[in-house]
C-alpha positions as CSV (number, residue, x, y, z in Angstrom):
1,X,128.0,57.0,-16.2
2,X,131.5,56.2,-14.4
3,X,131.9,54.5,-11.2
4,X,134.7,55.3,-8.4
5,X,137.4,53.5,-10.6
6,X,136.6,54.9,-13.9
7,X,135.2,52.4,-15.3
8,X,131.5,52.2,-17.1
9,X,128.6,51.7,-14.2
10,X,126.8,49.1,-16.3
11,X,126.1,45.6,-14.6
12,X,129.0,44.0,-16.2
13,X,130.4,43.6,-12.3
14,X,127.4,42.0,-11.3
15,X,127.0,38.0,-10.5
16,X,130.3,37.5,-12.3
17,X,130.8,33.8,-12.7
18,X,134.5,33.4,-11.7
19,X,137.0,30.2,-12.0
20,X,140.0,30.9,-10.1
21,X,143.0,28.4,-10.5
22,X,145.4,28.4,-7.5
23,X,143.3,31.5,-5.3
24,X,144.2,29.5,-1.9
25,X,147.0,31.9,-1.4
26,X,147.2,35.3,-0.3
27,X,146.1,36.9,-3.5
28,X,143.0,34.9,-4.1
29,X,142.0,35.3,-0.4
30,X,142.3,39.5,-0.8
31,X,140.1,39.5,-4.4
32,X,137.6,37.7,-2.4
33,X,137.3,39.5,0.8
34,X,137.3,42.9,-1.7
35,X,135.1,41.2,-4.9
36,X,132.8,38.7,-3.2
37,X,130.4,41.6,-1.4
38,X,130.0,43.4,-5.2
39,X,128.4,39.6,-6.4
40,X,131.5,38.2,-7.6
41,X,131.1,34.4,-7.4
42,X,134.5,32.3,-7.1
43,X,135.3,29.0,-7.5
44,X,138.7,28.0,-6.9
45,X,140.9,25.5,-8.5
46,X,143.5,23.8,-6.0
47,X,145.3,20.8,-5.5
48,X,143.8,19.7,-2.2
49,X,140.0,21.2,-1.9
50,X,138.5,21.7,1.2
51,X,135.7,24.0,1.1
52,X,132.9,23.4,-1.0
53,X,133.6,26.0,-3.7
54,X,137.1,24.3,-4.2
55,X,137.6,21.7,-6.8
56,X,140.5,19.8,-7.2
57,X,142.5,20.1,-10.3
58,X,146.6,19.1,-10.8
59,X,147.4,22.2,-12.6
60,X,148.4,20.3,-15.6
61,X,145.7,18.3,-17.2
62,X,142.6,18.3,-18.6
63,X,139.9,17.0,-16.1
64,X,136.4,17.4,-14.6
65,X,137.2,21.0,-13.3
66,X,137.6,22.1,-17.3
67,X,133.4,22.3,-17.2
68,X,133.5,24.8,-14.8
69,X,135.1,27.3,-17.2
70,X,132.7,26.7,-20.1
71,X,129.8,29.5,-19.2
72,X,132.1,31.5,-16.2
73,X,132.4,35.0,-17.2
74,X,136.3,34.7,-16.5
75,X,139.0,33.3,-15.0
76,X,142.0,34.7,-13.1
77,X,144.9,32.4,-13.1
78,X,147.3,32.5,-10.2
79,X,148.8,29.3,-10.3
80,X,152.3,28.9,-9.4
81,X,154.7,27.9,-6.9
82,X,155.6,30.5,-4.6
83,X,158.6,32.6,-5.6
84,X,159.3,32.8,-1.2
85,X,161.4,30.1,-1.7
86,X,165.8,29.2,-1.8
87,X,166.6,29.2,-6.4
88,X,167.6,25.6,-5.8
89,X,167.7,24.1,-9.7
90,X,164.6,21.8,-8.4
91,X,162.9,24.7,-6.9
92,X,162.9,26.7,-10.4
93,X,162.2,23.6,-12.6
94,X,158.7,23.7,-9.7
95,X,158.0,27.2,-10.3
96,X,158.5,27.3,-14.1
97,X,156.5,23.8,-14.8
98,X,154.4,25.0,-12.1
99,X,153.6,28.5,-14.1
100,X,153.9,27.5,-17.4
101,X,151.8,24.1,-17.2
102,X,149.0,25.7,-15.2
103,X,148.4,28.6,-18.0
104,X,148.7,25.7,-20.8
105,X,145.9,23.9,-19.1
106,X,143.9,27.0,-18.7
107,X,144.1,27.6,-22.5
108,X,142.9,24.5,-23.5
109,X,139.8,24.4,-21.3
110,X,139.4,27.9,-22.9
111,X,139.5,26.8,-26.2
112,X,137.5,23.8,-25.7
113,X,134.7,26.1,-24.1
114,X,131.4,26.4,-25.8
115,X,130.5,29.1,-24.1
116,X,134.3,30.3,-23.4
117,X,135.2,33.2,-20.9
118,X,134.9,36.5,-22.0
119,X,138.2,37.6,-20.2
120,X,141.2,35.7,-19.2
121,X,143.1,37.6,-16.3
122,X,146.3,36.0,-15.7
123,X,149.0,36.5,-13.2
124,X,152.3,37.7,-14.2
125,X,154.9,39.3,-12.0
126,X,156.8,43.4,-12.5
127,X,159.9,41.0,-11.6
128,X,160.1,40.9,-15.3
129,X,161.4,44.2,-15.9
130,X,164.8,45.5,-15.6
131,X,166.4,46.5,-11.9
132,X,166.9,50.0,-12.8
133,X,167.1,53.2,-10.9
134,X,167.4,55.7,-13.9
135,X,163.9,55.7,-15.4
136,X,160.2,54.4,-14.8
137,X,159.2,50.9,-16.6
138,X,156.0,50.9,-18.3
139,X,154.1,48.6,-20.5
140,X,155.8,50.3,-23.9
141,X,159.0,51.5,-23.1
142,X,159.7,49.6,-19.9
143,X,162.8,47.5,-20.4
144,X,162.8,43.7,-19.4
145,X,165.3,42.1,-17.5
146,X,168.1,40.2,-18.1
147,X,171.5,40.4,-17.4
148,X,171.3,44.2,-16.8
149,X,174.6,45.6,-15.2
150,X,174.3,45.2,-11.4
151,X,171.7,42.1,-11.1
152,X,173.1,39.2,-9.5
153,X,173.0,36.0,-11.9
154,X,170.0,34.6,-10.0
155,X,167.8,37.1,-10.9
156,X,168.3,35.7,-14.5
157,X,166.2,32.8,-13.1
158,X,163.4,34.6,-12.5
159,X,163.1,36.8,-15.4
160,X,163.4,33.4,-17.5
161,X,160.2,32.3,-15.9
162,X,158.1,35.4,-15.9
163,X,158.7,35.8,-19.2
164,X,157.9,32.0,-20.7
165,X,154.5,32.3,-17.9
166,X,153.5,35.2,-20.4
167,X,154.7,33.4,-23.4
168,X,152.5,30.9,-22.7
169,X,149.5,33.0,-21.7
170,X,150.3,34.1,-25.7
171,X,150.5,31.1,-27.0
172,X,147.1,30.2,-25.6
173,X,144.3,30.7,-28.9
174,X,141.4,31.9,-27.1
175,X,139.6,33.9,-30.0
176,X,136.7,34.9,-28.1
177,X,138.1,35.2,-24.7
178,X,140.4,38.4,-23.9
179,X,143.5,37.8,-22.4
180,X,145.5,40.3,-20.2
181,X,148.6,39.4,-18.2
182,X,148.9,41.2,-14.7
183,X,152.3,42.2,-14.5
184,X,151.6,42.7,-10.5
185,X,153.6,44.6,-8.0
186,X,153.4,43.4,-4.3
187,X,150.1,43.7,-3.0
188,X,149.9,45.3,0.4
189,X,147.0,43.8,2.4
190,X,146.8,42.8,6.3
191,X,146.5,39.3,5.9
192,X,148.5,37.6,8.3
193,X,152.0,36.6,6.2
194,X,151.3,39.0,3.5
195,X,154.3,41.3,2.4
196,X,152.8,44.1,4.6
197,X,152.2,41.9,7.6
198,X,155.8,40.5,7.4
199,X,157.6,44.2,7.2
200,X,154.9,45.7,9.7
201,X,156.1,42.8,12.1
202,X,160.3,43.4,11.5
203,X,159.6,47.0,11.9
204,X,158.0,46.8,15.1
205,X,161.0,44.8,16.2
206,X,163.3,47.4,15.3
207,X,164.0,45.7,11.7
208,X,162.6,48.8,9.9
209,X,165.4,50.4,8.5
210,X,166.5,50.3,4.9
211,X,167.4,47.2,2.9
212,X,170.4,47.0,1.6
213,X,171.7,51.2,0.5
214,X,168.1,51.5,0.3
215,X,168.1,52.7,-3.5
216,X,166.4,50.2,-4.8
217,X,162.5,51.0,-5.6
218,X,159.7,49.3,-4.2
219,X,156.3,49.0,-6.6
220,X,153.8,48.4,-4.7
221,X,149.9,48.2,-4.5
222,X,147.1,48.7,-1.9
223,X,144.6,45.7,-1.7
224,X,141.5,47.8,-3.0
225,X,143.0,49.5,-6.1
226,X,144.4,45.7,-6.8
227,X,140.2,45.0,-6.7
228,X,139.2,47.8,-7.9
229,X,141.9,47.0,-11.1
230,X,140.3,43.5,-11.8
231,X,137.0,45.4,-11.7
232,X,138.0,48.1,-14.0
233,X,139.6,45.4,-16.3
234,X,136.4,43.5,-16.8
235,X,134.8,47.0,-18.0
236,X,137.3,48.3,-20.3
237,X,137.0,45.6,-23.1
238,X,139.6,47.3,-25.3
239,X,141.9,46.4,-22.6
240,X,144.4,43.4,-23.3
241,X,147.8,42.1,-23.1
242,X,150.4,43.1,-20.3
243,X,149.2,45.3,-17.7
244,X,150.9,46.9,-14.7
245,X,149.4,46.4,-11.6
246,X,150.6,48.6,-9.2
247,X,150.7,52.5,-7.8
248,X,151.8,55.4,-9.8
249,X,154.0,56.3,-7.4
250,X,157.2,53.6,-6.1
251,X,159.5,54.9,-3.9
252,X,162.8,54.3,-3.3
253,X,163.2,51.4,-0.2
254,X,164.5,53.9,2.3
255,X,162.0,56.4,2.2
256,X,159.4,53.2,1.7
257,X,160.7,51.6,5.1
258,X,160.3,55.2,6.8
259,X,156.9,55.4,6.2
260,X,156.0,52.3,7.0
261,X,157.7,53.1,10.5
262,X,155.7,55.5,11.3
263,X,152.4,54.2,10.3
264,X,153.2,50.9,12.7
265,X,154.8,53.5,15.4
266,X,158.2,51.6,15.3
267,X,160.8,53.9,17.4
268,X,164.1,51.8,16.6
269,X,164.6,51.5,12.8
270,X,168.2,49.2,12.3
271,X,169.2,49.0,8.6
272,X,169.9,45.5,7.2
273,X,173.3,45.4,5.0
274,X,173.1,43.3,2.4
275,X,175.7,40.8,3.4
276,X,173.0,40.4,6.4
277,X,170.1,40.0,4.2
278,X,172.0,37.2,2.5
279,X,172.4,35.5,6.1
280,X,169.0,35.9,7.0
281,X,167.3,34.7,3.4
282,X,169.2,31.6,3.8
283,X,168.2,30.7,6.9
284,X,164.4,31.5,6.8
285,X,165.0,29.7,2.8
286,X,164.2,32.5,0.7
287,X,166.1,35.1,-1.5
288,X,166.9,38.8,-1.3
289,X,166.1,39.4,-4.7
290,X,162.8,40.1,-3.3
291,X,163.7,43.1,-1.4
292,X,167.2,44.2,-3.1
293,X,165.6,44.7,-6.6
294,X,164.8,48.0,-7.9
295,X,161.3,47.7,-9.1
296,X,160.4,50.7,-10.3
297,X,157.4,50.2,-12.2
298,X,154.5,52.7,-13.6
299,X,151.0,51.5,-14.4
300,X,150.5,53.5,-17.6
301,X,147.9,51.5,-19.0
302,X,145.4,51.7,-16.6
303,X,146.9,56.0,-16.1
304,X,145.8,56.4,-19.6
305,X,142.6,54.4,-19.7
306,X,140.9,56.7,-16.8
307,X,141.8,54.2,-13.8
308,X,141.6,55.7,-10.5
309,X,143.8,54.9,-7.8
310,X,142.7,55.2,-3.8
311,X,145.8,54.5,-2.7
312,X,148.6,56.1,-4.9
313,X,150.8,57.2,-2.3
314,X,152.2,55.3,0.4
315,X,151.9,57.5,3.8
316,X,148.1,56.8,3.1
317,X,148.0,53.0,2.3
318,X,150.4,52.5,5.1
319,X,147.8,54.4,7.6
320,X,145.6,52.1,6.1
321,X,146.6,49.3,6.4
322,X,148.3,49.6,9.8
323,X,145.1,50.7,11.5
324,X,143.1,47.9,10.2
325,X,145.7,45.5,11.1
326,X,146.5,46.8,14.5
């Protein structure tokens, strides 16, 4: 028998035992709201705890918190300074150590396990493929990035770190623990300074016009079929290695900001040049490569292994997700 996202209905899904290094952010807040009411149980690894299912770990070393992976029935690593940030030289030395150091750690408390974790979901980023606009990249003929015509030299920066985060998730010998790297696109949810929250909020000030020429592609996903993934993924044990994480269906950023528009019911849409982006991503201390890369990613994968998608059109996650945040 399959359940709603294709995967086998067996009770794999049930009381899963789940470590969850760096899940204070956005991300690890969305898997639980979406994972915790189907008996996923989290613990989360973090710098600073708080709550009492937070333990403290530094994201580098061995400690205490390496126990709490021997017996879990995985662990989804999303450790990692935030990419919202200005590419100072300090700030990518942070997010590479950050990445790299934190999936290092993982592996070892892995292979130290003696009871180790039957699947290893790490995060990875669709920032490592090419900005492109002539074909779709997927997981086996998708081209990776660097210094394609037409990508700033920054970008470099970044595709240098998502691709040593996955090197190291490869490096990691965990024989009996799967490993699959989520090579995510954003994930739309409403919580407040998400992506969606930040665009529905310019949009309803009249910032909701296209980026840039507005050719670049936006991969996206919808917070349940992001769930519904890491569900799926836990099923389909011949599953492994890099994984797209996103809808079959990115659009170009023009046509993207126009439905979002109208599912917010935004009446003045201004497009942004990119000179202006520049102005503005300086000032608030980030960078436009967020918005001005053409991510045009396909999740073939999880097409191929039977996956089924909500959300794999915009016009309805937008509704979505506008009503519930309205």
């Amino acid at each position: 028998m399959m359940d709603e996202c294709g995967g086998d209905a067996r009770d794999h899904n049930r009381d899963m035992k789940v470590v969850m290094p760096g899940g204070t952010g956005h991300v690890g807040q969305m898997i639980r709201r979406n994972l915790e009411p189907q008996g996923w149980r989290f613990t989360v690894l973090t710098r600073a705890p708080v709550q009492a299912d937070e333990v403290a770990w530094d994201g580098k070393s061995l400690g205490p918190w390496a126990d709490l992976i021997d017996g879990a029935d995985a662990v989804i690593g999303l450790a990692g300074k935030s990419v919202n940030c200005r590419y100072s030289e300090a700030n990518l030395k942070e997010m590479m150590d950050s990445r790299v150091n934190s999936v290092r750690a993982i592996g070892r408390a892995v292979a130290n396990a003696k009871a180790p974790p039957r699947l290893w979901l790490q995060a990875s980023t669709a920032t490592i493929y090419a900005h492109r606009f002539d074909a779709p990249n997927d997981e086996a003929t998708g081209i990776l990035g660097g210094d394609e015509p037409g990508a700033p030299y920054k970008w470099n920066a970044s595709i240098r770190i998502a691709k040593a985060w996955e090197q190291a998730l490869e490096e990691a010998v965990t024989p009996s623990t799967r490993k699959v790297a989520m090579r995510s696109a954003m994930t739309m949810s409403v919580d407040r300074g998400s992506v969606f929250d930040v665009l529905a909020t310019l949009a309803k000030r009249g910032l909701g016009g296209r980026h840039g020429d507005g050719r670049q592609y936006v991969s996206w996903i919808h917070e349940t079929d992001f769930a519904n993934a890491l569900r799926f993924l836990v099923e389909r044990e011949d599953l492994s290695g890099p994984i797209n994480i996103c809808s079959p269906n990115p659009l170009p950023n023009r046509d993207f900001m126009r439905i979002l528009r109208g599912a917010v019911g935004a009446k003045l849409a201004l497009p942004t040049p990119a000179w202006l982006l520049e102005i503005g991503a300086a000032l608030i201390h980030t960078e436009t490569e967020l918005i001005l890369k053409s991510r045009r990613v396909v999740p073939e994968r999880l097409l191929v292994a039977g996956f089924k998608f909500e959300f794999p059109n915009w016009p309805e996650a937008a509704t979505e997700l506008a009503e519930r945040r309205a």
